[in-house]
C-alpha positions in Angstrom: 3.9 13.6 -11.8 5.1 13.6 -8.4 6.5 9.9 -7.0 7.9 8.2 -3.5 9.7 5.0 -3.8 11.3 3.4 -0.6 12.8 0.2 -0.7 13.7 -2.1 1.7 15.5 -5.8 2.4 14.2 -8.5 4.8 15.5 -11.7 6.1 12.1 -13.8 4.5 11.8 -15.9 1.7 9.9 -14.6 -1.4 7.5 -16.7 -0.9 6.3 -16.1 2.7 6.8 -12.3 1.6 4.5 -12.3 -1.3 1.9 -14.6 0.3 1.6 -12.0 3.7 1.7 -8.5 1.3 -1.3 -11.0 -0.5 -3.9 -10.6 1.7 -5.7 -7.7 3.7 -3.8 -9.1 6.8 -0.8 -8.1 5.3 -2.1 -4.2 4.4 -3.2 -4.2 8.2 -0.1 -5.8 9.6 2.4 -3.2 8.3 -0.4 0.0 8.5 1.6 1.8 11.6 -1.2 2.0 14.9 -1.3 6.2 14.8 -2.8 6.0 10.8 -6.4 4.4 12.6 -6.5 2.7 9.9 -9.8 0.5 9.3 -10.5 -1.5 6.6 -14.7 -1.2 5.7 -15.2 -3.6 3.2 -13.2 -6.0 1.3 -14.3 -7.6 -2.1 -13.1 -10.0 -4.5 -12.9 -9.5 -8.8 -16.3 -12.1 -8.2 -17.7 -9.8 -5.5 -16.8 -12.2 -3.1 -16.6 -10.6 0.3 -12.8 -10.8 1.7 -11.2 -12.8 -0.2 -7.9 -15.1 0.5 -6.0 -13.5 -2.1 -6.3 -10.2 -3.2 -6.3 -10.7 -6.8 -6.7 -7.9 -10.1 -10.1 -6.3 -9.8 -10.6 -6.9 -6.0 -12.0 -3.2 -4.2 -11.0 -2.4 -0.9 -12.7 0.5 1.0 -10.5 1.6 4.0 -10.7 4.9 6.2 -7.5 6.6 8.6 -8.0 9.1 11.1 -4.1 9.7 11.7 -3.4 10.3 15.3 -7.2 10.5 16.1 -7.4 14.2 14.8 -10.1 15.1 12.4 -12.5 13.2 10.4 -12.0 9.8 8.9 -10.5 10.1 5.8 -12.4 7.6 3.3 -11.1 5.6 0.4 -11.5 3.1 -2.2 -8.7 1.2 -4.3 -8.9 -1.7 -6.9 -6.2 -3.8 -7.4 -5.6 -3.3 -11.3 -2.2 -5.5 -11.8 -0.8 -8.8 -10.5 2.3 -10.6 -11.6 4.7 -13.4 -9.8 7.1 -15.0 -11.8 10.7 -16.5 -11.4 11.6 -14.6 -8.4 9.8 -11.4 -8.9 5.9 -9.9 -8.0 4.6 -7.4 -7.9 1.0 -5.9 -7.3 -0.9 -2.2 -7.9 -3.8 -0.6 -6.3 -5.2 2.4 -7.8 -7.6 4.7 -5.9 -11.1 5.1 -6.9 -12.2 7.4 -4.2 -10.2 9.3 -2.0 -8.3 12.2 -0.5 -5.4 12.8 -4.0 -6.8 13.6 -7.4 -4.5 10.8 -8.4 -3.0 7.8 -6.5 -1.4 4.5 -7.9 0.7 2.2 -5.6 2.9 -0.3 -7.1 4.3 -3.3 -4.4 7.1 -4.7 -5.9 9.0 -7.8 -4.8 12.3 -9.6 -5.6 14.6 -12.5 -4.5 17.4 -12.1 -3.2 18.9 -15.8 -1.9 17.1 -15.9 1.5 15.7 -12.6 1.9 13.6 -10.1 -0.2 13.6 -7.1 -1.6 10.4 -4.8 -0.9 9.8 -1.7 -2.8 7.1 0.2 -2.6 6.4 3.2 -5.5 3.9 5.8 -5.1 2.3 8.2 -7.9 -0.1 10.9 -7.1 -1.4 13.7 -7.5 -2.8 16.2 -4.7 -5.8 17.8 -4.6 -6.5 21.5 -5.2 -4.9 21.8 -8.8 -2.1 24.8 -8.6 -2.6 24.6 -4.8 -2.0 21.2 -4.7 1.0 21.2 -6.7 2.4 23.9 -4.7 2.1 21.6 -1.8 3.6 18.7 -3.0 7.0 19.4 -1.1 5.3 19.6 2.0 3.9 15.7 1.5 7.1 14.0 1.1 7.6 14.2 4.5 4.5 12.5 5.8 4.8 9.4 2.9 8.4 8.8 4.7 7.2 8.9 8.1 3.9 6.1 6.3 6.3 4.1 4.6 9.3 4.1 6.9 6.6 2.9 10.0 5.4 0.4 6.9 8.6 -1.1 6.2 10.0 -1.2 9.6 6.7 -3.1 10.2 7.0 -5.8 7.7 10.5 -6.4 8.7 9.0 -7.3 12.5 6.5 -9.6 10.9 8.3 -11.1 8.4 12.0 -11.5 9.9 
């Protein structure tokens, strides 16, 4: 199965880095401007509607339109996993509905003294079967151009 990982360091506590990566804030606050991304509906395990915390079970449907071109590409994740503990956190969305076949996103977090480690892992699957997997080269650059806009991002709002 195909993966991205890209992993970064800020100069934020793990705390103040887990509590902004938390929330749907945080997902819009380190989505780059030219995805267009907007976030549709947010609910909570309980079916709360946007809830503080986005906790294991909690749906969010978002759409992107990157760079304005095409039609809004729809798409629904869960939050499956949730874990914080001595230093360490991390948190996965899976899609439900989408644009891959296949798409799980673990956030992972660690201490480091004052600053944190982010790193972000990615496994997917395109769509299209054979096609798709023929492809798969071709997306690797896109999902650097994503997450080196996402991390550069956090690093503004979190530094």
């Amino acid at each position: 199965m195909p993966t991205y990982e890209r992993e970064t360091m800020v100069r934020s506590s793990f705390d103040d880095v887990w509590a902004f990566h938390s929330r749907i804030s945080g997902l819009e606050g380190v989505t780059p401007d030219w995805l267009g991304l907007r976030v549709e509906r947010v609910l909570g395990p309980d079916g709360q509607s946007e809830p503080d915390v986005l906790e294991p079970g909690s749906e969010i449907a978002l759409s992107i339109q990157p760079f304005g071109v095409g039609p809004r590409q729809h798409w629904t994740s869960v939050i499956t996993d949730r874990e914080c503990e001595d230093g360490s956190a991390y948190f996965r969305d899976e899609m439900v509905h989408g644009p891959f076949d296949r798409w799980e996103h673990t956030h992972s977090f660690f201490a480091d003294g004052d600053r944190t480690v982010i790193r972000d892992r990615v496994e997917y699957e395109l769509p299209f079967g054979p096609l798709g997997d023929a492809a798969e080269p071709f997306s690797k650059p896109g999902f650097a151009a994503m997450f080196r806009a996402r991390h550069r991002l956090a690093k503004a709002r979190l530094e």
